[in-house]
Structures are given as C-alpha cells and as structure tokens.
C-alpha positions in Angstrom: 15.3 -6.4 40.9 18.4 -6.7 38.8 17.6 -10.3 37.2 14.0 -8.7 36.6 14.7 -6.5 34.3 15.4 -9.7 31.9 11.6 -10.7 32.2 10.7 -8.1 29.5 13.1 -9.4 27.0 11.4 -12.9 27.3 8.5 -11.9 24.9 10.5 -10.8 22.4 12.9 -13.1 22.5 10.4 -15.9 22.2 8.8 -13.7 19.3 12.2 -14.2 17.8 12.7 -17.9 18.5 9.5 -18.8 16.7 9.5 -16.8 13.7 13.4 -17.0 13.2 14.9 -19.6 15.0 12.4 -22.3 14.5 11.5 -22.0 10.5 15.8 -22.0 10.5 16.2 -25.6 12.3 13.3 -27.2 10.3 14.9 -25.9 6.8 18.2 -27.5 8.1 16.1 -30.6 8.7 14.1 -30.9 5.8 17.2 -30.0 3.4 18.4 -33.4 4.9 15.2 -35.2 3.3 14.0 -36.0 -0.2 10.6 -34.2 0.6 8.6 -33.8 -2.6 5.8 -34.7 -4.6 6.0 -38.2 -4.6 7.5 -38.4 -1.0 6.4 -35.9 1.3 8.1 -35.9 4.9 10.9 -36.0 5.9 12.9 -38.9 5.1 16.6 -38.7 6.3 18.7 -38.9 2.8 22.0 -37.0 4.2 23.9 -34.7 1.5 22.0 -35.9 -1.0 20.8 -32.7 -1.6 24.0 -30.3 -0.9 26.0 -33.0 -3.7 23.2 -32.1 -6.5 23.7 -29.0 -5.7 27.0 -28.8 -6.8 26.3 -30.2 -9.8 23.4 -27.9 -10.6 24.8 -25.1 -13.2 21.2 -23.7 -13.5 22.0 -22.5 -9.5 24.9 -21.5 -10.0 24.5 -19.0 -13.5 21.4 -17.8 -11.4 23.8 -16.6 -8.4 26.2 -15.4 -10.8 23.4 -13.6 -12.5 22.0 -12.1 -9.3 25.8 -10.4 -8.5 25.8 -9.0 -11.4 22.5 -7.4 -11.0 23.2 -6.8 -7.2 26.3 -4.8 -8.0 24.8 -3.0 -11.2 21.7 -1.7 -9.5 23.5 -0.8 -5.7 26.1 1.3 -7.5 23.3 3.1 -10.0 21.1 3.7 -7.5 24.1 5.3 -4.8 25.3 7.5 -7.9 21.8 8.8 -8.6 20.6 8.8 -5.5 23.9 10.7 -4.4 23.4 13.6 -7.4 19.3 14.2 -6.0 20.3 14.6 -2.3 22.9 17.1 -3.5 20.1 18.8 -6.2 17.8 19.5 -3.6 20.2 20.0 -0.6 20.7 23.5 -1.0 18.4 26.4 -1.6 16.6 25.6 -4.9 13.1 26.7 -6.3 10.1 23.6 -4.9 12.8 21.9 -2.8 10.2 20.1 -0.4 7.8 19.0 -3.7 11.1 17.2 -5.5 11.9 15.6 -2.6 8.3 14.5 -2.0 8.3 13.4 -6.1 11.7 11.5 -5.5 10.0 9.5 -3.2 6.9 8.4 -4.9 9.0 5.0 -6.3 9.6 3.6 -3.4 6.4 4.3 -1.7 4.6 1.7 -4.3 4.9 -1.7 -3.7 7.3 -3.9 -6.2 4.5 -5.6 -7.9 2.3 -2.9 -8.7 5.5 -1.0 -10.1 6.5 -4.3 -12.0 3.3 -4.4 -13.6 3.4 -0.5 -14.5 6.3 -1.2 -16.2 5.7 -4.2 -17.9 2.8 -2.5 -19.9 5.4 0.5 -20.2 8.0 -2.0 -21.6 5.3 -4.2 -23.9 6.5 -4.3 -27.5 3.6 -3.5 -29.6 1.1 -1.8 -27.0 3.5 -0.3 -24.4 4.2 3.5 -24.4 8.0 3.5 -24.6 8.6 1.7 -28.0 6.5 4.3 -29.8 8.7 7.5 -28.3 12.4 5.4 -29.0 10.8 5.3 -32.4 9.8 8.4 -32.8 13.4 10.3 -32.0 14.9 7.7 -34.2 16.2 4.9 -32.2 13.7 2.5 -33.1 12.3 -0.1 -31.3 13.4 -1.7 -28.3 12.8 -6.2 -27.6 12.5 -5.3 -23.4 10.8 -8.4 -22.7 11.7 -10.7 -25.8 15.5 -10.6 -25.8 18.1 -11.9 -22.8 20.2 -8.9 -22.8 17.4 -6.2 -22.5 15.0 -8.1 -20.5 18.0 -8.1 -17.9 18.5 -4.4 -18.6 14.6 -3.8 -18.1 14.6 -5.7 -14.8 17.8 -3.4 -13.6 15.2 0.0 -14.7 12.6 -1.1 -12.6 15.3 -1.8 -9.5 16.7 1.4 -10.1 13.7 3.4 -10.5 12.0 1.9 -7.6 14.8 1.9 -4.9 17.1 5.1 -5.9 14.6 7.4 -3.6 15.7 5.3 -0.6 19.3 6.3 -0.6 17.8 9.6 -2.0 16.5 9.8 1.8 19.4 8.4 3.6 22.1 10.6 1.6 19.5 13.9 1.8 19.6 13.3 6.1 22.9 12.7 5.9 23.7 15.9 4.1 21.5 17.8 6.5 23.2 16.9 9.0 26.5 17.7 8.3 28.2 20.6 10.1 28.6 24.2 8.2 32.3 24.8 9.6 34.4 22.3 7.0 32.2 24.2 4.5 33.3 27.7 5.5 36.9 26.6 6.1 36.9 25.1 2.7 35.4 28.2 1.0 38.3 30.2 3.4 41.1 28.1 1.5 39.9 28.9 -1.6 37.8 25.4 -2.8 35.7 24.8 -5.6 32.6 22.8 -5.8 34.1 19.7 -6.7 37.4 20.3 -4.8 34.3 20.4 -1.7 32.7 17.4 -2.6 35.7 15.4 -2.9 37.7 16.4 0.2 34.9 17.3 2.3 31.4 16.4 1.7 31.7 13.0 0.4 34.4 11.9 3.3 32.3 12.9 5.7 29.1 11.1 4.2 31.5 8.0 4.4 29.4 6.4 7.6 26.0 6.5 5.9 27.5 5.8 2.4 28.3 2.2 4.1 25.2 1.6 6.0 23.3 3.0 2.4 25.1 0.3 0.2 24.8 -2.4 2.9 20.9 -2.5 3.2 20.6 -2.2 -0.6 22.8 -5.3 -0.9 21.2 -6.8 1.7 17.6 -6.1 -0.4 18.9 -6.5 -4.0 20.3 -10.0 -3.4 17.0 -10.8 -2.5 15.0 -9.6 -5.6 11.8 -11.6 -6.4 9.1 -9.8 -7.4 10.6 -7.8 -9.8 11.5 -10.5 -11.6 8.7 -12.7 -11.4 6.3 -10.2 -12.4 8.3 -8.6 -15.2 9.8 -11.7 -17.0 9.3 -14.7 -15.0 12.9 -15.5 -15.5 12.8 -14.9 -19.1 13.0 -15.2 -21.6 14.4 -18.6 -20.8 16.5 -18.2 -17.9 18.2 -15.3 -18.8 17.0 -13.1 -15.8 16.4 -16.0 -13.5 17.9 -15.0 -9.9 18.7 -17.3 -7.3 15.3 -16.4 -5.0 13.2 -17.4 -8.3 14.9 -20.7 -8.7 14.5 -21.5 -5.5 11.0 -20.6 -5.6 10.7 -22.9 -9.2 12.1 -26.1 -7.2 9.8 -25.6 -3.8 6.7 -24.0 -4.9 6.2 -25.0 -8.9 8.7 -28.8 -8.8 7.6 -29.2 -4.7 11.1 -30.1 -4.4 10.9 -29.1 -1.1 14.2 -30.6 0.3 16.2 -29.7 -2.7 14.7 -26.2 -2.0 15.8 -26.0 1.3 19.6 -27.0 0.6 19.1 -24.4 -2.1 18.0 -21.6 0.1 20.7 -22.6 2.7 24.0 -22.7 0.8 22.0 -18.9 -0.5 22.4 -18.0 2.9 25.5 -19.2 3.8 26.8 -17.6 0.5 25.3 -14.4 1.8 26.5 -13.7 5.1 29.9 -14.4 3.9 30.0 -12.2 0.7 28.1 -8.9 2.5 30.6 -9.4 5.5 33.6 -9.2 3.4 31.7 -6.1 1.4 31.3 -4.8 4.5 34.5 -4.2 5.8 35.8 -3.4 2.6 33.6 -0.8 2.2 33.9 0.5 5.9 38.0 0.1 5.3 37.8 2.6 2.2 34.9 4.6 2.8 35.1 5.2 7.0 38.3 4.4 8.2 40.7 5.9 5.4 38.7 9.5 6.3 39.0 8.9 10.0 
C-alpha cells in the first residue's frame, strides 16, 4: 500500500518527462549539429556552435539589453504596484472598482496590448503625439528613434504587468495582522515611520516571491517586442528571446539557435539564483 501511493505520480511525471525533459535533451542534441537550411538533421559538428557564440556581439548587446530592461521594468512595476496596493488598502471611496480597473492590463493578452499601443505610440496618426504637442512638449519619435523605442517597449511592460504585483502586494497587505499597527500608532509613529519599520518589513516574503516571477517573466519578453518594434529600429530593442527567434525561425539556424537558447538558460538559472538570495538576504532575513 505504501509503494502505491507512487502510482499516481506516474502520470504526471511522464506529463513532465515529455513536455520538459524530452524537448530539453533534443535542444542539447541539435545545438551539437549544424542543422539549417542547407543541412537539415543533425549532423554531429561539436562546439562549433557554443565557439560562434562567443564571438557573436549581436548576442551578447541583446542580453545586455534585456537586463537592462529586466531590471528597469521589475523595479517600476514593484514601486507602482507597491503605491496602488497601499491606495486602495484602506477605506477609500470605490475601493473594489479601482482594484477591478488596476487589473484590466494584465487581463489582455501581450499582443493585443502591443498593438493598442503601437497605434497609441504611431507618429503621425497615434493619439499621444497630438496631446505632448498640445501642452507644449512637442512631439515624441516612439517608434523611429533607439532611445525611445526602448523607453516605449518599457511603457507597455510596465503598463501591462504593474496590476500583477498590484495583486500580490494588495493580498499581502490584507493579510497582515492589526497588532504591529496599533503598537506602532501606541509609540507614537507616523505614516511613513509605519511603512518603513513595519509594513514594508513584514511584506518582505511576498516582496521576494513578487520580484522573482517578474524576473523570471521579464527576461523572457517576446511579444512585446516583436509586435511593437520588431527589434527596432535596427537592433536597438532586440532582446535575447527575439534573436533567438531571428536565427531559428527567420535564418533556420536551428543548431546555432539551440546553443543560443541554452547558454540563455544557463545564464538564467545562475543570474535569478544569485538575485534570489540576495533579495531574500536583504528583504526576509535582515527583518527576521
């Protein structure tokens, strides 16, 4: 009866082992070949792949472009997010319709909201240009020029994804016990005295698991880019996913692809682990 038990994890686990394990030993495999156009399979070419990677600066400024966004966007979104779970945490007039408005971003998928916002942010027909002109600050090149094309893509991130830590932060808060409150009020604390020693400390746990899924997310970020700019202009907003997606799906470099997406990976796991325990060093354990 005991070893029984075990049965019902065999589905799942082979649920796992084909849609996880499998694809994850044949992109190990086929980043060992020179699969593309002119020679599909899987002809066994070593670290050929991994040593023109290395050499590839295009990867590389497009990794070092997505941490920048990755960072940018994660922090934005916490601070915002942060300031509308504390708006509507307390008594205030239509609490439940802002927090049902506040979540209306991230209820639409990323490519329908990359396509609102491409027509929002379109030079000559687009809505927004026409308003920065009329209070004076003139037009805006969202789509035309590196530097605000990269800004334009971080709006849409921000807009789209600040209601989901909205939602964790706003559980979070309503969760919290009402003693440290009335001990602090006892002792004579102001609102920010409050926040600082007492509300944000003890928001420390979901502040961590909060950041970590939007990193996790953000350093994944496709559609938004390749709806909004297509890497552009140039590749001034090209991220690692949509170069990787260039060299399989659009160069059918399918083995140079898959060393690509694996040194992504690798690059990954190791970064967000560190972050991890950083953040979990000054954000959980320094409260403790």
């Amino acid at each position: 009866m005991y070893r029984q038990k075990y049965l019902f994890l065999l589905p799942g686990l082979l649920v796992l082992v084909a849609i996880i394990l499998f694809p994850l030993l044949f992109t190990i495999r086929v980043s060992f070949s020179s699969w593309d156009v002119y020679n599909p399979g899987l002809n066994w070419v070593g670290g050929e792949n991994y040593g023109r990677l290395w050499e590839d600066a295009r990867y590389w400024e497009a990794l070092l472009r997505l941490t920048g966004l990755t960072v940018g966007t994660v922090l934005l979104q916490y601070t915002l997010g942060f300031a509308l779970a504390l708006l509507v945490w307390r008594e205030v007039v239509a609490r439940r319709l802002f927090r049902v408005l506040f979540l209306i971003p991230m209820m639409t998928t990323p490519v329908v909201m990359s396509v609102l916002w491409r027509t929002i942010f379109h030079e000559s027909l687009g809505p927004l240009n026409p308003i920065l002109e009329g209070i004076g600050i003139g037009a805006v090149p969202w789509l035309s020029q590196s530097t605000w094309s990269f800004i334009a893509v971080m709006i849409v991130e921000i807009w789209q994804w600040t209601p989901f830590m909205f939602l964790l932060l706003l559980a979070g808060l309503l969760s919290l016990p009402n003693e440290p409150f009335l001990a602090a009020k006892i002792d004579g604390a102001g609102p920010i005295r409050t926040f600082l020693s007492v509300t944000f400390p003890m928001l420390g746990a979901i502040s961590v698991g909060a950041i970590l899924i939007r990193l996790i997310e953000a350093s994944k970020i496709m559609e938004t880019v390749y709806v909004l700019t297509s890497g552009g202009p140039g590749t001034s907003t090209e991220t690692s996913s949509y170069y990787i997606y260039i060299r399989g799906m659009r160069d059918f470099q399918i083995g140079y692809s898959a060393a690509l997406s694996l040194t992504y990976l690798i690059i990954m796991i190791v970064t967000l682990t560190i972050v991890a325990k950083l953040l979990v060093r000054a954000l959980v354990r320094d409260q403790a």
